[in-house]
C-alpha positions as CSV (number, residue, x, y, z in Angstrom):
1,X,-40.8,-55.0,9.8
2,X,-42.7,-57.1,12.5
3,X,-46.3,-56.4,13.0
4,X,-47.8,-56.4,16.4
5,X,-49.1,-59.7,16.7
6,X,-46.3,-61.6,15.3
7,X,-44.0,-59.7,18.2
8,X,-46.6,-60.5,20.5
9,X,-46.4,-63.8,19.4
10,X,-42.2,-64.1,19.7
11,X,-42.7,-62.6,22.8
12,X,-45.0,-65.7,24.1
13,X,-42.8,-68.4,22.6
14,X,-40.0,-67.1,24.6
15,X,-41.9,-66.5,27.6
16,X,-43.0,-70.4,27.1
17,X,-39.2,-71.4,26.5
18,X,-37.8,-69.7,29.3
19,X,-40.8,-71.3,31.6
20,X,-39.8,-74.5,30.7
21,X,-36.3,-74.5,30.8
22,X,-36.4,-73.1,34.6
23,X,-38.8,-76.2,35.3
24,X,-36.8,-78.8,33.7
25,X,-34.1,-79.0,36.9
26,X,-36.7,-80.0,38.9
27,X,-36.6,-83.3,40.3
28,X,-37.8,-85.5,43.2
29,X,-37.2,-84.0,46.5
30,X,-34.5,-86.6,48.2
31,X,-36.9,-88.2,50.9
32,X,-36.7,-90.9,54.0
33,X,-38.9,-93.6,54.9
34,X,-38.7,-93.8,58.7
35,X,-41.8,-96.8,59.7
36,X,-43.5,-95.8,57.0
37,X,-44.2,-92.0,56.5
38,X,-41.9,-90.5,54.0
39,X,-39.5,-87.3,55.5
40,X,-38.0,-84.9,53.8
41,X,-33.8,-85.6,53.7
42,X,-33.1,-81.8,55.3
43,X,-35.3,-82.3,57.9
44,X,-33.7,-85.4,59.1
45,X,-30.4,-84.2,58.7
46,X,-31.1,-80.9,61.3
47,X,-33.0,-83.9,63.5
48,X,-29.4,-85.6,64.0
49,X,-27.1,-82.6,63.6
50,X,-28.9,-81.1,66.7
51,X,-28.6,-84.5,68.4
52,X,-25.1,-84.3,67.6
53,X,-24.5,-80.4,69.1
54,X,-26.3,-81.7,72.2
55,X,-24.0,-84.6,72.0
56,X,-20.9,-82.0,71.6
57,X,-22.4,-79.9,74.2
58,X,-22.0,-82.5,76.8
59,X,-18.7,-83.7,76.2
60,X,-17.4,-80.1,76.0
61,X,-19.2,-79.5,79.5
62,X,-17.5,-83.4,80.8
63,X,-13.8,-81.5,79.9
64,X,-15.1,-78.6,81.7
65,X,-14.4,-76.9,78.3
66,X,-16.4,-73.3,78.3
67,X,-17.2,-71.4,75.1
68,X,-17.6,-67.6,75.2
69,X,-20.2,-67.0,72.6
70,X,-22.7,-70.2,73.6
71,X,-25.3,-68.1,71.6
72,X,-23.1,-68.0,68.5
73,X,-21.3,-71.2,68.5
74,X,-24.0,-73.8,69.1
75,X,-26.3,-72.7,66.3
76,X,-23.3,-72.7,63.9
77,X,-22.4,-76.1,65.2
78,X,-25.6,-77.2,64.5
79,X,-25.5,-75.7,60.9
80,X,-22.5,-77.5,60.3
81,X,-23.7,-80.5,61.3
82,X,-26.7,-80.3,59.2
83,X,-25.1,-80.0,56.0
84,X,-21.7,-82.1,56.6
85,X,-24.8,-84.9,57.3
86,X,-26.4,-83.6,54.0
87,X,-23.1,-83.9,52.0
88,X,-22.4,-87.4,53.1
89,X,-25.7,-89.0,52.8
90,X,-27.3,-86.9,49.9
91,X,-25.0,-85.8,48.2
């Protein structure tokens, strides 16, 4: 049987393994250098997909094309945007 100081000790070693497994994965956040100043990647991606729903915005408006839930399907638009940008460029 175990005394109470070599369990407490078991218990720290796998306290300290566990730790460090969940902090291996951790890498370099994917980053862009626009003139100088380092962005993160995400936050350039929703820059263009919003460009990009504006951009759909119009020509849907130029085909006098109406959607009934605006408030629904321009933030999803965006959305997908943002992450088919992030699948092709970060992925």
């Amino acid at each position: 049987m175990r005394s109470n100081g070599t369990l407490r000790a078991v218990r720290f070693g796998f306290l300290v393994s566990l730790s460090a497994l969940s902090l291996a994965g951790c890498s370099q956040a994917p980053s862009v250098d626009v003139l100088g100043s380092f962005f993160p990647a995400w936050l350039v991606c929703t820059a263009l997909a919003v460009l990009f729903t504006v951009l759909t915005r119009w020509v849907l408006q130029r085909f006098q094309m109406n959607l009934d839930l605006e408030v629904l399907a321009y933030p999803s638009l965006a959305a997908f945007f943002t992450f088919a940008l992030w699948l092709i460029f970060f992925h």
